[in-house]
Backbone as a printed PyTorch tensor [residue, N CA C, xyz], in Angstrom:
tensor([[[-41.5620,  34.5080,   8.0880],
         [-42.6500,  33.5410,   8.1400],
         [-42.1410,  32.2080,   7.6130]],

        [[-42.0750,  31.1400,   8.0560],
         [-42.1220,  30.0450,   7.8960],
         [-43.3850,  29.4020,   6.8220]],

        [[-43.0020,  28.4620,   5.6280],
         [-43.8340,  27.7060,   5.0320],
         [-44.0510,  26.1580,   5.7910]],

        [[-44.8140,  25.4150,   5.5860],
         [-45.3500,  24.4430,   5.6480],
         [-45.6570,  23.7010,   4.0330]],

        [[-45.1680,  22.0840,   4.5810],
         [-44.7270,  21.3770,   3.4290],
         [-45.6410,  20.0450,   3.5650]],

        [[-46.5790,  20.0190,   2.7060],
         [-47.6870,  18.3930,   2.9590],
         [-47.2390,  17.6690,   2.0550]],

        [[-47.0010,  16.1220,   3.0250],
         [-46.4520,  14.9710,   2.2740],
         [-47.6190,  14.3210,   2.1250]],

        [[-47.9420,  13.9330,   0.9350],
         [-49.2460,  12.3690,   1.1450],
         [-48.1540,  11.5670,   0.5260]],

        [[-48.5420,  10.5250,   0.8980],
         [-48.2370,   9.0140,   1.1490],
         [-48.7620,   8.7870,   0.6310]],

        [[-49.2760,   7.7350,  -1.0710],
         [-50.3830,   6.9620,  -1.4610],
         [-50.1980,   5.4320,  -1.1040]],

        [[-51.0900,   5.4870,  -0.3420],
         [-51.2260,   3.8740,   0.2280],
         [-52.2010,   3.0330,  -0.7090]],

        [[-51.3740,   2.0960,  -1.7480],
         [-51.8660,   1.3220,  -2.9610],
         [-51.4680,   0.0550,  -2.4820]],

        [[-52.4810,  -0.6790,  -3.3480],
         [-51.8460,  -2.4650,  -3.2370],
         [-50.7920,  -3.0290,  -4.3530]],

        [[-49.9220,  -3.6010,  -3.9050],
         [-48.9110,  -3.7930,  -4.5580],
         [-48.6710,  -5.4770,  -4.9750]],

        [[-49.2640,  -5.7460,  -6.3670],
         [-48.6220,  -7.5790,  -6.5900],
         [-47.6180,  -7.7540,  -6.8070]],

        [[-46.5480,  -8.6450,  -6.0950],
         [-45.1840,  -8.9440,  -6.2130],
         [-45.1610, -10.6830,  -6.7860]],

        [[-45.3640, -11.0640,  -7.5850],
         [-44.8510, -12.2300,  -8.1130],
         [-43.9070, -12.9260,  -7.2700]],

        [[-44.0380, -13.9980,  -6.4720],
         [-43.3020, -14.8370,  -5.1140],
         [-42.4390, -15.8150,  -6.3650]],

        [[-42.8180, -16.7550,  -7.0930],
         [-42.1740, -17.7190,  -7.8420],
         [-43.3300, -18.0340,  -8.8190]],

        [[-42.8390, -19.3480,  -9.9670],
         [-43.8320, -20.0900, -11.3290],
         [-43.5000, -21.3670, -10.9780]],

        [[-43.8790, -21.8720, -11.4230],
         [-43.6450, -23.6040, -12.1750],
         [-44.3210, -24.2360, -12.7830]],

        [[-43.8640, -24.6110, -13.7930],
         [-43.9470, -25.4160, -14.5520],
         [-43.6370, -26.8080, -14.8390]],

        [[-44.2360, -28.0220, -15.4110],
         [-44.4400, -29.4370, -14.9760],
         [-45.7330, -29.8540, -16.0490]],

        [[-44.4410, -30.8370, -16.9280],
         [-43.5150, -31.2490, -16.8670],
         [-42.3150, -30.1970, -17.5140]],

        [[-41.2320, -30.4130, -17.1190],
         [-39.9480, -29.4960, -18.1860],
         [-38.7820, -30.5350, -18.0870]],

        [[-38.6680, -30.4330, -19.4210],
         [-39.1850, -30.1440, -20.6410],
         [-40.5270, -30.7690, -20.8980]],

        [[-41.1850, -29.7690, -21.6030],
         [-42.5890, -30.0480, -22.0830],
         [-41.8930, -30.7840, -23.8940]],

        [[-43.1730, -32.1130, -24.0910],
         [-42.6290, -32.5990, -25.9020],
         [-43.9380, -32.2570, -26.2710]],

        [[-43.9070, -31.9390, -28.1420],
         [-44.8980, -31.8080, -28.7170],
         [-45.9900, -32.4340, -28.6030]],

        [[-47.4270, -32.0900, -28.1580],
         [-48.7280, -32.3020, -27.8580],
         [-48.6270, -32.6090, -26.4470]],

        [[-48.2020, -32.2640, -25.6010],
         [-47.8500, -33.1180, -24.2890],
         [-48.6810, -31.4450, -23.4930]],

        [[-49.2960, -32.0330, -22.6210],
         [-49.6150, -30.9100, -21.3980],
         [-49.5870, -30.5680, -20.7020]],

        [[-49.5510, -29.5010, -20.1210],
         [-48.5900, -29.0580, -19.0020],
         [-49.1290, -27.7430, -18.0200]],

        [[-48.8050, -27.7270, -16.9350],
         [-49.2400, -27.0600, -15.6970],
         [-48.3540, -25.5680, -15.3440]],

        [[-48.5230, -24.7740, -15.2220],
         [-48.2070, -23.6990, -15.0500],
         [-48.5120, -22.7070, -13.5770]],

        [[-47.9200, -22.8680, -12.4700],
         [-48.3840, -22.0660, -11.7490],
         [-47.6250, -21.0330, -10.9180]],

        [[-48.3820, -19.5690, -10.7940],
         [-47.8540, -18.6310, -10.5550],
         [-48.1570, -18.5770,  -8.6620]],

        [[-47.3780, -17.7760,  -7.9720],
         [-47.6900, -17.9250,  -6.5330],
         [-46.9690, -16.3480,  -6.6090]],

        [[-47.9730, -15.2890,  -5.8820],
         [-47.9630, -13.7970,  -5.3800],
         [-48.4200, -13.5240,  -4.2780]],

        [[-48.1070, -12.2050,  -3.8260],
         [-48.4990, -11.6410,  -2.8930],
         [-48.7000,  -9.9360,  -2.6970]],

        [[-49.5560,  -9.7670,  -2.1520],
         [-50.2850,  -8.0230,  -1.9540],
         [-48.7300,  -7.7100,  -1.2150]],

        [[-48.0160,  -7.2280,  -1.4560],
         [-46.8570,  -6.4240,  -0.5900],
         [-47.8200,  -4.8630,   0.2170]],

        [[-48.5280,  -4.5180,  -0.7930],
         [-49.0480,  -3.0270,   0.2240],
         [-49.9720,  -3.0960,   0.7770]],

        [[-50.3220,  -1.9390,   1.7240],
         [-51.0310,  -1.7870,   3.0380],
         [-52.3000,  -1.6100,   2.7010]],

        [[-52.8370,  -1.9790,   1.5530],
         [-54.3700,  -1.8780,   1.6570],
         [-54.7300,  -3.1220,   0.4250]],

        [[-55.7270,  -3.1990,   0.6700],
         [-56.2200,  -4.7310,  -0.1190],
         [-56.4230,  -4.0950,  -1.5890]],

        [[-56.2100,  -5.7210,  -2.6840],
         [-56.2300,  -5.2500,  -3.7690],
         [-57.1910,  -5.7130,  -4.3580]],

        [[-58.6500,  -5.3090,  -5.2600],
         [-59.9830,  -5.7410,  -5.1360],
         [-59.8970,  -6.2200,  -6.8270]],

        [[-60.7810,  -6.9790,  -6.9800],
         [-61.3100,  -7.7440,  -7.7160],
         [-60.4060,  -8.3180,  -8.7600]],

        [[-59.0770,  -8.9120,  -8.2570],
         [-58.2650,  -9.7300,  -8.6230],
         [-57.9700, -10.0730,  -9.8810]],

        [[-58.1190, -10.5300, -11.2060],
         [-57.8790, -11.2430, -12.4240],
         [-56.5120, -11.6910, -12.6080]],

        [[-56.6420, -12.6590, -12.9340],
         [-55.4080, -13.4070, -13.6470],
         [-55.4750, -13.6920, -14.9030]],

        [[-54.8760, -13.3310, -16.1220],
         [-54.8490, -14.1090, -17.2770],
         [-53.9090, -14.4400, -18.0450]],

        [[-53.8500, -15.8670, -18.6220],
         [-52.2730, -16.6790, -19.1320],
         [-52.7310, -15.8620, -19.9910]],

        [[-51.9530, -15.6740, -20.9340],
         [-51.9170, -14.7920, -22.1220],
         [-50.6460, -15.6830, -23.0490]],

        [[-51.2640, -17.2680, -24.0040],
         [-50.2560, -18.0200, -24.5240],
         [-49.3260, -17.4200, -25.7330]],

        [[-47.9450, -17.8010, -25.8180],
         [-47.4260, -17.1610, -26.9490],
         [-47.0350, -18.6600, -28.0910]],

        [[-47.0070, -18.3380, -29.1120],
         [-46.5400, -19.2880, -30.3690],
         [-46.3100, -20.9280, -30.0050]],

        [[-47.2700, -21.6920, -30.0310],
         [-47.6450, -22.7190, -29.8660],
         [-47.7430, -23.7250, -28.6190]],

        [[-48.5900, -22.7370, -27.9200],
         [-48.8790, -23.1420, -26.7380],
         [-50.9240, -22.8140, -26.7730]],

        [[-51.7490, -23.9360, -26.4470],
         [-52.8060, -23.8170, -26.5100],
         [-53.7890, -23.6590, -25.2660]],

        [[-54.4540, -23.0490, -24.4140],
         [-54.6900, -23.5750, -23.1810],
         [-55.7850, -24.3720, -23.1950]],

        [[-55.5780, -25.2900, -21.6560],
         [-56.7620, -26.3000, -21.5730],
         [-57.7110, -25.5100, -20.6050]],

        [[-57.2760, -25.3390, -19.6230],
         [-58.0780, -24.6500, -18.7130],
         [-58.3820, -23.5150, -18.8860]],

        [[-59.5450, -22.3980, -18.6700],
         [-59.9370, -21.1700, -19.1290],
         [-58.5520, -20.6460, -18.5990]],

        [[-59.0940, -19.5910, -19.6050],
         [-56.9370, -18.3640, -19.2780],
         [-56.9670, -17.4230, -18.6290]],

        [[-58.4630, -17.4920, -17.9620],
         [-58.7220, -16.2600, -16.8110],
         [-59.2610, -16.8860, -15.6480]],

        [[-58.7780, -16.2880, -14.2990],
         [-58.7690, -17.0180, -12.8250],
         [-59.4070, -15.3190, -12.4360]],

        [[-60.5730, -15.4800, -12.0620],
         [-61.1530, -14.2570, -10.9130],
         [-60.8490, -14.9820,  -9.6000]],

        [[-59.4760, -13.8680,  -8.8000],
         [-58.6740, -13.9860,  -7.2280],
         [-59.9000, -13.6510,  -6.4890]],

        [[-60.7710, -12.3310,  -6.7700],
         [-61.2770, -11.4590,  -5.8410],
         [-60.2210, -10.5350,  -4.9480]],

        [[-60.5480, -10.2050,  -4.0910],
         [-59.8360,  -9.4090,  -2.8690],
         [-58.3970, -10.1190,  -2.8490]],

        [[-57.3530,  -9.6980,  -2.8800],
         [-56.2460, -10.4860,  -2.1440],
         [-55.7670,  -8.8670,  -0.6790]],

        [[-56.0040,  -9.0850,   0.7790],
         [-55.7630,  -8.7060,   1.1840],
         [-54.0320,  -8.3120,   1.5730]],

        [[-53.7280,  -6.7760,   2.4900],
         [-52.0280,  -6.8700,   2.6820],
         [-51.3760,  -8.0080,   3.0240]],

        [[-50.4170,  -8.4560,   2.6050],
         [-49.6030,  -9.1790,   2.6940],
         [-50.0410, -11.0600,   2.7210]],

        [[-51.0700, -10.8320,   1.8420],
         [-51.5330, -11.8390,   1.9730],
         [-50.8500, -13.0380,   0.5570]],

        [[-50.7230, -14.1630,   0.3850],
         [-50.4990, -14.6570,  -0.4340],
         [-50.9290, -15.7210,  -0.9380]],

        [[-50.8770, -16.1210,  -2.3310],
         [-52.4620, -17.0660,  -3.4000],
         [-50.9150, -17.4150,  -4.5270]],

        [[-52.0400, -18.3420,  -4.9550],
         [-51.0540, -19.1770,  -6.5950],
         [-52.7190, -19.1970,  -7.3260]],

        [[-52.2680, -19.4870,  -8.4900],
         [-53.1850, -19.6430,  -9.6060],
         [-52.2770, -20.6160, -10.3400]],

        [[-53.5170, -21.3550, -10.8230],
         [-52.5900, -22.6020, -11.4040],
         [-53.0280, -22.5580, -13.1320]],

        [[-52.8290, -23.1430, -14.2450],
         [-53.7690, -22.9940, -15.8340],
         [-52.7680, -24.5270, -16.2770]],

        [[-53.6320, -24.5760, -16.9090],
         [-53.1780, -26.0940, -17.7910],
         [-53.0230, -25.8770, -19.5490]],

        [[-51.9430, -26.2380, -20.0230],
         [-52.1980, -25.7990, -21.8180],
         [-51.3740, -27.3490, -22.3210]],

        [[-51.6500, -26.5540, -23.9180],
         [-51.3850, -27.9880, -24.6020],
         [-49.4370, -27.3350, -25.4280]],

        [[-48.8760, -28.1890, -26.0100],
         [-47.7650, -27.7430, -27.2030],
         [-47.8890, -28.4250, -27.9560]],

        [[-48.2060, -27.4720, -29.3800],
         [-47.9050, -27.9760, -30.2710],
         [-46.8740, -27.6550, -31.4960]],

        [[-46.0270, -26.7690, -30.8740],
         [-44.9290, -26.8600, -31.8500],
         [-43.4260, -26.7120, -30.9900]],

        [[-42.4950, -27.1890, -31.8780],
         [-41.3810, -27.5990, -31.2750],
         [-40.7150, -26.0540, -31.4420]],

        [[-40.8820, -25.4160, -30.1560],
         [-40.3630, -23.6770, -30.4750],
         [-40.4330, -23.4810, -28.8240]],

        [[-39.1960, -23.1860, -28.2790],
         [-39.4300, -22.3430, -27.1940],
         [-40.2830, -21.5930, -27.0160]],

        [[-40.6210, -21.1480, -26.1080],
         [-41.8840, -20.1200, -25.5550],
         [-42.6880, -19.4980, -24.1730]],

        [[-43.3730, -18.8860, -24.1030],
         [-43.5190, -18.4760, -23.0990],
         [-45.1870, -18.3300, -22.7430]],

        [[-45.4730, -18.2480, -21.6340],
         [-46.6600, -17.6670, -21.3260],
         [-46.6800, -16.2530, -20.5890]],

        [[-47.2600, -15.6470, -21.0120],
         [-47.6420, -13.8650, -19.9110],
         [-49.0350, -13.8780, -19.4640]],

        [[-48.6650, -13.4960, -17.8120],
         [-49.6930, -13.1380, -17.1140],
         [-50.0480, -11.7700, -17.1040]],

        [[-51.1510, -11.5940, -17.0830],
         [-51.7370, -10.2260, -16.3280],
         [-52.3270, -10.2780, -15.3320]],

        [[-51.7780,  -9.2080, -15.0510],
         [-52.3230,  -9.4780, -13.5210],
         [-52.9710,  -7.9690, -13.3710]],

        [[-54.1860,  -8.0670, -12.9750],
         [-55.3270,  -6.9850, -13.0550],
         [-56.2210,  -6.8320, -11.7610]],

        [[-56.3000,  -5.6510, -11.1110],
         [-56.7730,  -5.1490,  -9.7780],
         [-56.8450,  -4.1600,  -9.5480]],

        [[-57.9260,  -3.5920,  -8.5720],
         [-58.3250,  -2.2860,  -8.2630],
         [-58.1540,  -1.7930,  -6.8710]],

        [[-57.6920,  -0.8550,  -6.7880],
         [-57.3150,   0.1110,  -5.3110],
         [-58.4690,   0.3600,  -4.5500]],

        [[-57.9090,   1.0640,  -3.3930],
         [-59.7670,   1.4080,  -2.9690],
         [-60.1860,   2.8560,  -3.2190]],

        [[-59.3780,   3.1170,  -3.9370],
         [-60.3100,   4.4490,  -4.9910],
         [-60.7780,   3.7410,  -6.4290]],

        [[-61.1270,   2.4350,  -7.0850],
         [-61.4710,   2.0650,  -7.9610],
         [-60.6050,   2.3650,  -9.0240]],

        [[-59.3570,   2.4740,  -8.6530],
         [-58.1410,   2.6060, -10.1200],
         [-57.6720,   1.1200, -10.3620]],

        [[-57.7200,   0.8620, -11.5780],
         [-57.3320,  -0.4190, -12.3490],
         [-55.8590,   0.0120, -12.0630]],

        [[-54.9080,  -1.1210, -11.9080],
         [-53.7680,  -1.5010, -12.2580],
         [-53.6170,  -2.5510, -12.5550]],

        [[-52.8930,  -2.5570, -13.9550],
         [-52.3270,  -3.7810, -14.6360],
         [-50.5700,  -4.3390, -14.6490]],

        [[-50.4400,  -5.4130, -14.5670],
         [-49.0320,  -5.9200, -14.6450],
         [-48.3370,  -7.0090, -15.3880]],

        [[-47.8780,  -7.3170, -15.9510],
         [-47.7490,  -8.6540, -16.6480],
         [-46.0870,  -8.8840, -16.0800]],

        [[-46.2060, -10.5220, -16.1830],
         [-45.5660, -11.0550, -15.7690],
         [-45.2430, -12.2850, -17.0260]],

        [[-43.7040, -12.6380, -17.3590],
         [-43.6990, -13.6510, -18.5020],
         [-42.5040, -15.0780, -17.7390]],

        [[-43.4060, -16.4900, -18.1140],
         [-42.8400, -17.2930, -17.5640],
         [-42.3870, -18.0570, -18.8920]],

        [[-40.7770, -18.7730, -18.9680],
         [-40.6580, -19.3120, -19.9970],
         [-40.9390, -20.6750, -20.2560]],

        [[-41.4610, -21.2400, -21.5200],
         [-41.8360, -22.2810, -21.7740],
         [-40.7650, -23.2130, -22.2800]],

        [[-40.1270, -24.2470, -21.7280],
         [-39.2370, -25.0330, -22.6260],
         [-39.7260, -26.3390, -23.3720]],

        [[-39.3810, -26.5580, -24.5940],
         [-39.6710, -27.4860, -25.7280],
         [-38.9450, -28.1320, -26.2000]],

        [[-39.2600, -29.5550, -26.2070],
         [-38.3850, -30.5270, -26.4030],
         [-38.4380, -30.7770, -28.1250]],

        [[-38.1830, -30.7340, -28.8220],
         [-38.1560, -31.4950, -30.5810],
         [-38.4090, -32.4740, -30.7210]],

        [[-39.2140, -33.3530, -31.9600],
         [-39.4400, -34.6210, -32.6490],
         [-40.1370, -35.8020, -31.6430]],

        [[-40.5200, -34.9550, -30.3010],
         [-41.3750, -35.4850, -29.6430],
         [-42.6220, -36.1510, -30.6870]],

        [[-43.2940, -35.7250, -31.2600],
         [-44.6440, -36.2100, -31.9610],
         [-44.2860, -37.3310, -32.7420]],

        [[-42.8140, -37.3380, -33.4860],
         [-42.3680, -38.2280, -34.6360],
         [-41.9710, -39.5260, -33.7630]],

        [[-41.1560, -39.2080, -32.4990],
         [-41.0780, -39.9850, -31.9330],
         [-42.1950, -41.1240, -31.3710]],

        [[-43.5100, -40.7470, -30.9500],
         [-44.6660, -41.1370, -30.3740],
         [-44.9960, -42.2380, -31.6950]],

        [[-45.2370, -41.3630, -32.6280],
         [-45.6330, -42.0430, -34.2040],
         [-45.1820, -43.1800, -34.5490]],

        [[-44.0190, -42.9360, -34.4410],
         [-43.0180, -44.4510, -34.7490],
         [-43.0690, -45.6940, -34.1370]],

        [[-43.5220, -45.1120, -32.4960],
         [-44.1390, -46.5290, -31.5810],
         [-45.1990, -46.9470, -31.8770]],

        [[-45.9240, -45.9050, -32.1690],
         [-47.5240, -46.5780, -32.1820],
         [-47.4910, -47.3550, -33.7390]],

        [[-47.3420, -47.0090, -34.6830],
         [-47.1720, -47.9460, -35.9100],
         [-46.6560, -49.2160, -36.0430]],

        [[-45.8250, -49.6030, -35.0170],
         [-45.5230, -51.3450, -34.1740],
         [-46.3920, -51.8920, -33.7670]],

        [[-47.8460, -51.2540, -33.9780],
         [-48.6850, -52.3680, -33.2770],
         [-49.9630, -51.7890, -32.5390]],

        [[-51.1600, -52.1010, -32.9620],
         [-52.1950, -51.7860, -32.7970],
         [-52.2660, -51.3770, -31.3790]],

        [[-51.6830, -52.9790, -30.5690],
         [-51.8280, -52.7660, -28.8220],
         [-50.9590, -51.6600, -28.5380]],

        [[-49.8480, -51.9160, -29.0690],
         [-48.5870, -51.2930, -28.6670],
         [-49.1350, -49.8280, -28.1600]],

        [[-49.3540, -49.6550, -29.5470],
         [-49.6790, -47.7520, -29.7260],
         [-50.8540, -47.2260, -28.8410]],

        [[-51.5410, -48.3840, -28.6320],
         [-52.6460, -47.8580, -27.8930],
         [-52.3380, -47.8430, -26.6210]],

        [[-51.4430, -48.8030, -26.0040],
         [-51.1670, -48.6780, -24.3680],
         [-50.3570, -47.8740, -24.2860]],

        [[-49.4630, -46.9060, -25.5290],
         [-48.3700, -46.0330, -25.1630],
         [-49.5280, -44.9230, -25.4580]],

        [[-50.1410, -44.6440, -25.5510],
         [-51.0030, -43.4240, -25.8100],
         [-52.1100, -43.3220, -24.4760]],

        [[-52.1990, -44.5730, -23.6110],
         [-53.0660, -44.4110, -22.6290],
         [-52.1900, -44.0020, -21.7250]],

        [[-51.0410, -44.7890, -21.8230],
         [-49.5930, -44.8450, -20.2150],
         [-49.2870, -42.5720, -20.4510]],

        [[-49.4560, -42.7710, -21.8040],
         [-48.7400, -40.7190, -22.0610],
         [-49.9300, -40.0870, -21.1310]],

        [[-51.6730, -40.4280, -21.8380],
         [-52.6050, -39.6460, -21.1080],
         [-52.5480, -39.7560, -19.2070]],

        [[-52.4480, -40.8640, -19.0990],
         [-52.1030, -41.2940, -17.6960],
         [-51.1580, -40.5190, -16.7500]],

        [[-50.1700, -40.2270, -17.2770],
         [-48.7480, -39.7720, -17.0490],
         [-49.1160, -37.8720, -17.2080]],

        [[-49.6910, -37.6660, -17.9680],
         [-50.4710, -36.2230, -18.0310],
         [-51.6340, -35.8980, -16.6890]],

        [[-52.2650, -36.4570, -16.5930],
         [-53.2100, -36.3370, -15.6240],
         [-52.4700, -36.3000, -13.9090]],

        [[-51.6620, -37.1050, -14.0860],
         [-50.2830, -37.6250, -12.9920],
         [-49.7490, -35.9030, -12.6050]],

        [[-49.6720, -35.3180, -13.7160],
         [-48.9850, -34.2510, -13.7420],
         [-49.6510, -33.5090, -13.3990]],

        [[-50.8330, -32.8810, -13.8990],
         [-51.6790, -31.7660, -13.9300],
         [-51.9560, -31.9010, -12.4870]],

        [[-52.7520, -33.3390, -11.7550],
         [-53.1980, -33.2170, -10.5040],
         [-52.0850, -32.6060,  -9.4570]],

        [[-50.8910, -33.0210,  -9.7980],
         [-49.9530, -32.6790,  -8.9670],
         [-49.1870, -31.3890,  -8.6350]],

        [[-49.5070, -30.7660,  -9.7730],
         [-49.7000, -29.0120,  -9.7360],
         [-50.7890, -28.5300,  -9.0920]],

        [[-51.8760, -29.0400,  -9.6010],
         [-52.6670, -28.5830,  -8.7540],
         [-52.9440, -28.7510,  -7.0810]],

        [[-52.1390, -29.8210,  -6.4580],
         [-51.9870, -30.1400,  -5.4740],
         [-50.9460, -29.3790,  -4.6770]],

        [[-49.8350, -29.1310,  -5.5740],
         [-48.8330, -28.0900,  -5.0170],
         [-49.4840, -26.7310,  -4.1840]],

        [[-50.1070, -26.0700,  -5.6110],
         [-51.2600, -24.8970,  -5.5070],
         [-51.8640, -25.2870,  -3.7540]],

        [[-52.5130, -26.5460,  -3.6060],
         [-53.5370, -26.2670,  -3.0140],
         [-52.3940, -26.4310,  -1.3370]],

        [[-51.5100, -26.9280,  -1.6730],
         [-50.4370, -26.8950,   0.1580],
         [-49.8620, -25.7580,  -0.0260]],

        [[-49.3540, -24.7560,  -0.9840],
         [-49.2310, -23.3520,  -1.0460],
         [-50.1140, -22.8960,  -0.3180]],

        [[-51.2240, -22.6560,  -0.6480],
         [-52.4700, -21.8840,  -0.0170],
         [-52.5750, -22.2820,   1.1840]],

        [[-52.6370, -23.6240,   1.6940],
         [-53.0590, -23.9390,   3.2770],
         [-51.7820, -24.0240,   3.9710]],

        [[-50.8230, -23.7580,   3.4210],
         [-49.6380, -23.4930,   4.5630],
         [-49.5870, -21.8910,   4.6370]],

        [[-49.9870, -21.0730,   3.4980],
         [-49.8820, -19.6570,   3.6040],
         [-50.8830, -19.2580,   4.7600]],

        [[-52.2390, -19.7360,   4.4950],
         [-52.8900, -19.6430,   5.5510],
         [-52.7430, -19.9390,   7.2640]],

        [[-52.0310, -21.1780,   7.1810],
         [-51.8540, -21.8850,   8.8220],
         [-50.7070, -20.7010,   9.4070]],

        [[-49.8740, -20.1000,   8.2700],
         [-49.0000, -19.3770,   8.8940],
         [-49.3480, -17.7420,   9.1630]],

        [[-50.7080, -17.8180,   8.3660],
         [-51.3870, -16.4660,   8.5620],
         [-52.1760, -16.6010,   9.7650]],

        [[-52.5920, -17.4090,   9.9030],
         [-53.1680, -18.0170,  11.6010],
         [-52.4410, -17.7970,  12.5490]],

        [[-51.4470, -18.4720,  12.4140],
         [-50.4270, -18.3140,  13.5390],
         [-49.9260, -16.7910,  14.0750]],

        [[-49.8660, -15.9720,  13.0970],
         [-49.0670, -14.6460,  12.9410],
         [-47.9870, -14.2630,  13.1310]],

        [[-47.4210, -15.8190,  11.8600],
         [-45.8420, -15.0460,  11.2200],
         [-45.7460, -14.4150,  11.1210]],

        [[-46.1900, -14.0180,   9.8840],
         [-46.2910, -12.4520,   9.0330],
         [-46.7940, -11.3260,   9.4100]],

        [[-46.9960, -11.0500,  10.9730],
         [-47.7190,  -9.6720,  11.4710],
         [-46.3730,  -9.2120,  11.5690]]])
């Protein structure tokens, strides 16, 4: 008599981390900075109710909430999440993501992912020393820094947003089938 041998296959969704960036780098003390992650579902069934969260390490503060609800990211589909934080100490460092989602049997899977933070030194002492030359002085070098921050942040976030609509135009097209 012959046996018989059953294979299952578990067909799960799978997040693969595509690339990060970060902007500005080097980041200087109190200076703020953009962080964004870009993934994709590698497996054959969608991965449901998405979470993202920066998770900051040793002197890194965030500006923007540290949790992004994705929702659904379908197979092979691909998204960025972007977060904004502050530095305030002169210490290398890092941020960790989690990355949190459910199968379509309702099983949580969790993943973390760690991007490194680089830090420049005596950034703050440096700032200090200009602005004490002069009432105007300090004040137009403290508007030109906020200026130059905002410069930044939008421009991450702009990255983010031609990530997404080129992922899409090419999901239209059907590169990726």
């Amino acid at each position: 008599a012959q046996g018989t041998m059953t294979l299952s296959v578990l067909n799960e969704p799978s997040i693969v981390i595509t690339g990060y960036q970060v902007a500005p780098t080097p980041l200087m003390i109190g200076e703020t900075g953009s962080v964004s992650l870009s993934f994709v579902n590698t497996g054959p069934v969608p991965a449901y109710n998405l979470n993202i969260t920066a998770i900051p390490g040793p002197g890194i503060t965030m500006v923007s909430q540290s949790r992004t609800y994705m929702g659904t990211l379908n197979p092979q589909q691909l998204s960025a999440v972007a977060f904004s934080f502050t530095v305030s100490e002169a210490v290398n460092t890092t941020i960790t993501f989690q990355i949190r989602y459910m199968d379509q049997f309702g099983q949580q899977h969790v993943e973390y992912y760690t991007v490194p933070i680089t830090v420049v030194k005596n950034a703050t002492q440096f700032g200090l020393q200009h602005a004490q030359q002069g009432v105007g002085h300090g004040y137009y070098h403290g508007y030109a820094f906020n200026y130059a921050v905002y410069v930044i942040v939008a421009l991450a976030i702009a990255a983010v947003i031609v990530i997404v609509v080129v992922v899409m135009l090419i999901r239209r097209a059907g590169w990726l089938l």
